[in-house]
C-alpha positions in Angstrom: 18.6 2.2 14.5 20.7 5.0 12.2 19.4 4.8 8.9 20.8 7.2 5.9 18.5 8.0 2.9 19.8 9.4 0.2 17.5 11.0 -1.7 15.2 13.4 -0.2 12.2 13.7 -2.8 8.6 12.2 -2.2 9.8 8.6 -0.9 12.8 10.3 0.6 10.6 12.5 2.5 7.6 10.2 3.4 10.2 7.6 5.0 11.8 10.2 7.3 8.7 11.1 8.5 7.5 7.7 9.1 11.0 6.5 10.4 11.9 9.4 12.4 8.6 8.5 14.4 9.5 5.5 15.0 12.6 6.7 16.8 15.5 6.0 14.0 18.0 7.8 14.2 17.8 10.0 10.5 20.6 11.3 8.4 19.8 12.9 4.6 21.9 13.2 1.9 20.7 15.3 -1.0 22.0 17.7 -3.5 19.4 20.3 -2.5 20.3 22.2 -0.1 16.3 23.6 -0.3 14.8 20.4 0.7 17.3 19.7 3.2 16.6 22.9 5.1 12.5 21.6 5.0 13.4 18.1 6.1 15.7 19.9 9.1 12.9 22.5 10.0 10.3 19.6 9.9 11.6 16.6 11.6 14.7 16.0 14.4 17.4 14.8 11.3 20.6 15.7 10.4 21.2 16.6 6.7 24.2 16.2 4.4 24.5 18.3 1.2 26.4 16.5 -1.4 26.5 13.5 -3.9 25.2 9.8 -2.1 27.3 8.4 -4.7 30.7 9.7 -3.2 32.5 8.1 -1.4 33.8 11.1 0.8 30.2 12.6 1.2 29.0 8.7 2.5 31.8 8.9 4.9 30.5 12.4 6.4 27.3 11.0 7.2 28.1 7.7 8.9 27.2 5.0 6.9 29.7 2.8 7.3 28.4 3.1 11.1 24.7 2.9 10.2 22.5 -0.1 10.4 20.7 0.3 7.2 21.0 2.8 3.8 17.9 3.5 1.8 19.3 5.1 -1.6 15.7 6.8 -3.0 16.7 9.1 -5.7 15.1 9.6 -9.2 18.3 7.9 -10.6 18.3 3.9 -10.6 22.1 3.6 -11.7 22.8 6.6 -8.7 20.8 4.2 -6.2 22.7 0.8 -7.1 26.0 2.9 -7.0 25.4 3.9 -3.5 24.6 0.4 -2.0 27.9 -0.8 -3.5 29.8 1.7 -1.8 27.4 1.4 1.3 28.5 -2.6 1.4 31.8 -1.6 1.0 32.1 1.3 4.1 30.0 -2.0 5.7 26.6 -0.4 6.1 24.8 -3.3 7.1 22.3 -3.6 4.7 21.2 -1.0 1.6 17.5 -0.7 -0.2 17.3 0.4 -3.9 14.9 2.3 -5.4 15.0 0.6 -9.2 12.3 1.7 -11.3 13.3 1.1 -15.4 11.1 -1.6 -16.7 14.1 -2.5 -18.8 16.3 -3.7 -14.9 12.8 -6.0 -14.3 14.3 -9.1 -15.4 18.2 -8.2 -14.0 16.6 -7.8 -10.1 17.1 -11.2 -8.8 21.0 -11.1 -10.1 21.7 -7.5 -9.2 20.5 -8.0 -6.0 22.3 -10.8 -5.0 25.8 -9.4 -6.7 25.4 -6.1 -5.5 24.3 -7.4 -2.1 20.8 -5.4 -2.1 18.6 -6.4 1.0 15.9 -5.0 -0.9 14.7 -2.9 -3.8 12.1 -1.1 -4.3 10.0 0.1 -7.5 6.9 2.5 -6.6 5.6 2.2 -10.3 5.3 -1.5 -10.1 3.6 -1.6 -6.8 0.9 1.2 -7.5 0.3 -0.8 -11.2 -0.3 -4.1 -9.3 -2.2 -2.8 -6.7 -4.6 -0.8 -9.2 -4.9 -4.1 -10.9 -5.8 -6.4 -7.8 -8.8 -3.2 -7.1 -9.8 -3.7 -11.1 -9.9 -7.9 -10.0 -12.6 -7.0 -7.4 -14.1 -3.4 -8.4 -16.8 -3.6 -5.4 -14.3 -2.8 -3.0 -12.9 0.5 -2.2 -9.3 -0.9 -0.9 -8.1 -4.2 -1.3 -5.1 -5.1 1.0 -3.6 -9.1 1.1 -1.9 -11.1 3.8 -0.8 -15.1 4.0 0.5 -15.1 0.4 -2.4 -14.1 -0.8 -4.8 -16.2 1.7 -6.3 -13.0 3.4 -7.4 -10.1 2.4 -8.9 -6.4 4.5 -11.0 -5.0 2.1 -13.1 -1.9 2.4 -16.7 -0.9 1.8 -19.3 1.8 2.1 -22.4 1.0 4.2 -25.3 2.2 1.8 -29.0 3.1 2.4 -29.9 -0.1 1.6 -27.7 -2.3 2.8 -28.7 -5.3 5.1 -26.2 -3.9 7.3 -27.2 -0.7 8.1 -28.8 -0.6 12.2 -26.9 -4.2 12.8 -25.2 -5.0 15.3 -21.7 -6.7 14.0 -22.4 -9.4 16.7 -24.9 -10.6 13.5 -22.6 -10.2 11.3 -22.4 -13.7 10.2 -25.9 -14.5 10.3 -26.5 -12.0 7.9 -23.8 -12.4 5.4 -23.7 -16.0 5.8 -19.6 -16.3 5.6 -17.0 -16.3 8.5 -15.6 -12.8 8.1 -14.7 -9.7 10.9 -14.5 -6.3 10.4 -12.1 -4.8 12.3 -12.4 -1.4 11.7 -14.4 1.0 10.9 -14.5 4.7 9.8 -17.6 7.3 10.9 -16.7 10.5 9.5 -13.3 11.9 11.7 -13.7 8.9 14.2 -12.0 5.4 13.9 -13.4 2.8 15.7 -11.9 -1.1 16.4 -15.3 -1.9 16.9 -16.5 -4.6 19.2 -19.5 -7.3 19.2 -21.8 -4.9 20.8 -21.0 -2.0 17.8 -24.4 -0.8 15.8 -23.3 0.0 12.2 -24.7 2.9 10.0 -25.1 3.8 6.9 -22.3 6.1 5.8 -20.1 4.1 7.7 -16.8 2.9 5.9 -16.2 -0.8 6.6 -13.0 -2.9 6.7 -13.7 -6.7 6.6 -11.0 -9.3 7.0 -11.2 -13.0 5.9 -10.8 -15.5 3.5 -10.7 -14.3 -0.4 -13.7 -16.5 -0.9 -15.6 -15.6 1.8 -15.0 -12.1 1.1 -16.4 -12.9 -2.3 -19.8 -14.4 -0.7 -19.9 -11.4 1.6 -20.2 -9.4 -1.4 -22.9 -11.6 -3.2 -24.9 -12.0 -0.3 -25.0 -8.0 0.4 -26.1 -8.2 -3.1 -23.5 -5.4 -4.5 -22.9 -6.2 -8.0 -19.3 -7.0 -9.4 -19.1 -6.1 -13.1 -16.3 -7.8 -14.9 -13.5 -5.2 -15.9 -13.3 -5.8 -19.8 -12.6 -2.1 -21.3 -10.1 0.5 -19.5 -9.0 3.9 -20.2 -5.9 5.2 -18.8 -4.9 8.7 -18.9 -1.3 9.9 -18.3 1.2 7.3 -19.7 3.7 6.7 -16.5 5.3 4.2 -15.7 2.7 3.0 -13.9 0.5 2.9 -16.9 3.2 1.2 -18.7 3.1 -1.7 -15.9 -1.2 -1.7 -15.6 -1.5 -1.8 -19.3 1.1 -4.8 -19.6 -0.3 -7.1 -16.7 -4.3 -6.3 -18.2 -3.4 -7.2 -21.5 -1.9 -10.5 -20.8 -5.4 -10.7 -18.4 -7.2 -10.3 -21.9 -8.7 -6.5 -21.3 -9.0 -3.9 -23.5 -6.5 -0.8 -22.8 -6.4 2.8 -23.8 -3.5 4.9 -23.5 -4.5 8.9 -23.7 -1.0 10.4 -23.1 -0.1 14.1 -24.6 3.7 14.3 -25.2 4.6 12.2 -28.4 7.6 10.7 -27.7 6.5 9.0 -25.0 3.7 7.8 -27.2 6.3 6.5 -29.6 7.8 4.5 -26.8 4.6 3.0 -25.4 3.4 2.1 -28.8 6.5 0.0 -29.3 6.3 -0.9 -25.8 2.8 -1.9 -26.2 1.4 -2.8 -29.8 -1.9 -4.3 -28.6 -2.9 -1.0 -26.4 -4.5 1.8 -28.4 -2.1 4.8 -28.0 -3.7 8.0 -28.1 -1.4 11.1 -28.0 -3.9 13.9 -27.1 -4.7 15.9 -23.6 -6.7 13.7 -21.5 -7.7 16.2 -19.3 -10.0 18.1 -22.1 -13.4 16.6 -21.6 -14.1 17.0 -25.3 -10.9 14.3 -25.7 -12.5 12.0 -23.4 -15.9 11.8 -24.9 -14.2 11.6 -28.4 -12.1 8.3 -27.0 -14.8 6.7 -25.3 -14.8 7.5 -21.5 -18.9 7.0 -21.1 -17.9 3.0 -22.5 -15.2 2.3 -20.3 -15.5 -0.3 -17.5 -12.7 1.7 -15.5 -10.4 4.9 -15.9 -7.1 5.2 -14.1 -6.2 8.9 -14.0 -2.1 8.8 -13.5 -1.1 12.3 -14.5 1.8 14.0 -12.7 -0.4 16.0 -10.9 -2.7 15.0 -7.8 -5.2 17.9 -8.4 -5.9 17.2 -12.2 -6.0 13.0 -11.6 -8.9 14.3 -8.4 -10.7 16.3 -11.3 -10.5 13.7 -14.0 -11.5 11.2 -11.3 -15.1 13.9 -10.6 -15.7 14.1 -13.9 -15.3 10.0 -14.7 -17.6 9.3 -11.7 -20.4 12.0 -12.9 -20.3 10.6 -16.4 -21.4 7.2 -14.5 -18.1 5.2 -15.0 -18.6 2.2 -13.0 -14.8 1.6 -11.8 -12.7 5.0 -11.1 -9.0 4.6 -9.4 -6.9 7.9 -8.6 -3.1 7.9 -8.0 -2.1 11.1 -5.2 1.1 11.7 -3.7 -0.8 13.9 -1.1 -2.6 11.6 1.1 -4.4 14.7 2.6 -6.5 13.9 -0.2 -8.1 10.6 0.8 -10.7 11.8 3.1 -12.1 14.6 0.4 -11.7 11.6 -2.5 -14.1 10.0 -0.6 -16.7 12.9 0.2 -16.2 13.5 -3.5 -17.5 9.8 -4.2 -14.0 9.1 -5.7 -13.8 6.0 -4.0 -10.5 4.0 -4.5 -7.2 6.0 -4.6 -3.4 4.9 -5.0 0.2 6.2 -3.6 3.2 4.8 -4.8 5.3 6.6 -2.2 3.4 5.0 0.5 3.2 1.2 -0.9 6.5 1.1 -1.0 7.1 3.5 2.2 5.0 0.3 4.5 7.1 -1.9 2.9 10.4 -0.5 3.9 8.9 0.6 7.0 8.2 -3.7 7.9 11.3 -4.0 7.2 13.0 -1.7 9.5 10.7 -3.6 12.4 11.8 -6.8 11.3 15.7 -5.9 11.5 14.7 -4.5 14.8 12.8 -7.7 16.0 15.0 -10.6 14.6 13.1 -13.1 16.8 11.0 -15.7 14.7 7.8 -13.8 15.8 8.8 -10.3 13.7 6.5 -8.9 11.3 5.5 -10.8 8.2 3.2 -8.0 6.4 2.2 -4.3 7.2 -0.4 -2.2 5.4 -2.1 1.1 6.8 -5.9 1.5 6.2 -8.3 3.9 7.3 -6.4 7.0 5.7 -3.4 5.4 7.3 -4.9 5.6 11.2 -5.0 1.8 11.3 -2.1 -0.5 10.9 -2.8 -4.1 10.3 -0.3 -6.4 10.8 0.6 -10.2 10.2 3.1 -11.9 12.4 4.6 -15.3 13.0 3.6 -17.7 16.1 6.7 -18.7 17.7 7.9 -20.8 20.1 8.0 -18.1 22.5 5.3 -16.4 21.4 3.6 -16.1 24.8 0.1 -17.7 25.8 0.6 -20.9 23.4 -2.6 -23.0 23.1 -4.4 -20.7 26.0 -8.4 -19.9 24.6 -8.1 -16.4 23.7 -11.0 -15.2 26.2 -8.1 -15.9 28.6 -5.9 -13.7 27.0 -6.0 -10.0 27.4 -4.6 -7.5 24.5 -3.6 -4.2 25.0 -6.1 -1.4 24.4 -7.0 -0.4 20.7 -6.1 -4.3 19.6 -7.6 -6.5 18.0 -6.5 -10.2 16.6 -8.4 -10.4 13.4 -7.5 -14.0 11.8 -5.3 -16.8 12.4 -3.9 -18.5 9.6 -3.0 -22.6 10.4 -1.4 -24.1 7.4 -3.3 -22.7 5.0 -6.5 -22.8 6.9 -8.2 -19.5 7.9 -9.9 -18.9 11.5 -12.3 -15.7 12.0 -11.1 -16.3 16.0 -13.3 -17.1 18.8 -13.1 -17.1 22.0 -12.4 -20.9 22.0 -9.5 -20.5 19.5 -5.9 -20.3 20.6 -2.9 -19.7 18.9 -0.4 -22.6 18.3 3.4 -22.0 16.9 3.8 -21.7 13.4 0.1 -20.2 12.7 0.4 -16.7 11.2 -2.0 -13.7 12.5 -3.3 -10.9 11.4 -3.6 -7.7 14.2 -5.0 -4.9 13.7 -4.8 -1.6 15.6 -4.8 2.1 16.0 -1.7 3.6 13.9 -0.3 5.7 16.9 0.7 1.8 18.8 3.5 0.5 16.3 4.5 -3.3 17.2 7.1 -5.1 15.9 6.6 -8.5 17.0 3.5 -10.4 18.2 4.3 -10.7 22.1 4.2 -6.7 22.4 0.7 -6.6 21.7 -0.6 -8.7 24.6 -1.5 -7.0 28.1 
């Protein structure tokens, strides 16, 4: 496909990367002819200098010719201008980056005036994906699938744990709920593990099932949810200003620490039942003053990856019991988690695996294109949820008959609401949905590439 994204900043950049992968066919437009020249040294793209919002400069780079346009600057007004002129050149369909709080309640009508196939707000999803990991602050990651139905969620094998020297063929004798894990991280290695896998402490888990059998998984390994009632955020984003909204109206308590006053002015008016507090929330002497030893959970959302990884330390040494992190780099998972800064967030990629199911679904328009995509496992693991079909091949065969490519595994089978950990006696019948779960260098865009 020829996609043109206009805006070459963190999403800008993460999506050529991704798509360019994939085998798209790239073209850039930017105003900076600086991180043009970086995109063009580092990936096989070709680059426009110029305005995405002109007319002449959308002309020069093919869009009218192109199958999709992803405008992705910092400017929402800028994005929405260039998917009208996109439409009108007859792109064949535009994604918007719109990230005001104030266009929230416009979306559904400026979408379907303007003709947006999509938009996209990386604020929004990092604030409601920091809130479903405050919802259940065992896990490390929480990812959902079926309209909520399923969930992957990871865990940390400790010391103690019942399941450390198991096999995972007793998995569900010992945890007495029907849950998988399909994947699992040992320091560097990632393993779709099998029946006859022995886990170990130190190993990173990633369990699939039903949210209420997750829940029991967690009881019955006797890890200990605390309720999230108290929560200190520091740096007052965007994202704060979405967290702090949705936690207030879920009855928490929410503190703001934010250093520039203005902005404090606006989320104080923005937010009269948060406590505002316009001081540097990196000074440790701040954070003691405010409260950080009492909180149930501290967000660190500064502008900057390496002081929200240092506020994150400090948190988790002063014995904070829930401690989220948003990066932009995701080299920095892996030493979060040696650090023992467990759950991290990126805006740029939440958004990036949404655009990037997308993409596969325009390229698979039969009825058995992808439904969901999220990467786990410091993005080496893609799971996957796709449609049953009518072609969907090997329809109502028992899945020991069935052989999946290498590196595959079917995880869960949802059937009308019902979810199946699946057997070897299961099979799949048209209209269940499925989740899949495999290594991220295999990318499948519909369910009948990932059989044998």
């Amino acid at each position: 496909m020829r996609i043109v994204i206009v805006g070459d900043g963190k999403v800008g950049v993460t999506l050529t990367d991704q798509l360019s992968r994939e085998g798209h066919d790239i073209v850039i437009i930017d105003k900076d002819m600086r991180v043009l020249r970086e995109s063009v040294d580092q990936y096989d793209v070709l680059a426009i200098h110029g305005n995405g919002a002109s007319l002449s400069v959308q002309r020069e780079a093919g869009v009218g010719e192109s199958d999709l346009l992803i405008a992705a600057t910092s400017a929402d007004e800028v994005n929405l201008i260039c998917c009208v002129l996109a439409k009108k050149l007859g792109v064949k369909r535009t994604i918007a980056r719109v990230r005001n709080p104030e266009y929230d309640e416009q979306l559904i009508y400026l979408k379907e005036d303007l003709g947006l196939s999509m938009t996209i707000n990386p604020e929004k999803a990092a604030a409601m994906e920091i809130l479903n990991l405050l919802r259940f602050p065992a896990v490390i990651q929480r990812d959902t699938f079926a309209k909520g139905r399923v969930e992957i969620i990871e865990l940390k094998i400790r010391k103690e744990s019942p399941l450390a020297g198991r096999y995972l063929h007793e998995l569900t004798h010992i945890v007495k709920a029907q849950v998988l894990i399909c994947a699992v991280e040992r320091g560097d290695e990632v393993i779709i593990p099998t029946g006859a896998f022995q886990m170990q402490a130190g190993d990173n888990i990633f369990v699939t099932g039903a949210s209420r059998n997750l829940a029991a998984l967690v009881q019955n390994l006797g890890i200990v949810e605390q309720k999230i009632k108290n929560v200190m955020l520091i740096g007052g984003s965007r994202i704060a200003y979405y967290l702090a909204s949705a936690l207030l109206a879920e009855g928490a308590a929410v503190k703001i620490i934010e250093i520039d006053p203005e902005r404090c002015r606006q989320l104080a008016g923005l937010l009269p039942r948060a406590s505002i507090v316009c001081s540097d929330g990196t000074q440790p002497e701040v954070l003691a003053a405010e409260g950080l030893v009492d909180a149930d959970a501290v967000i660190t959302l500064t502008d900057i990856d390496e002081e929200n990884l240092i506020l994150s330390m400090y948190a988790h040494q002063q014995g904070v019991y829930k401690v989220i992190s948003k990066i932009n780099r995701m080299e920095y998972n892996e030493l979060c988690q040696k650090m023992g800064i467990a759950s991290i967030v990126s805006p740029k990629n939440l958004v990036c695996n949404d655009i990037v199911r997308y993409v596969r679904a325009m390229e698979n328009t039969e009825e058995d294109s992808v439904l969901a995509l999220h990467r786990i496992v410091n993005d080496k693991v893609e799971a996957l949820e796709f449609s049953v079909a009518e072609d969907t091949l090997h329809l109502n065969v028992p899945l020991r008959d069935i052989r999946l490519r290498d590196g595959v595994l079917l995880a869960c089978i949802n059937r009308n609401g019902k979810i199946i950990i699946p057997g070897g006696n299961d099979v799949l019948r048209k209209r269940d949905s499925v989740i899949v779960v495999t290594t991220a260098d295999r990318m499948y865009g519909n369910l009948n590439a990932i059989f044998a």
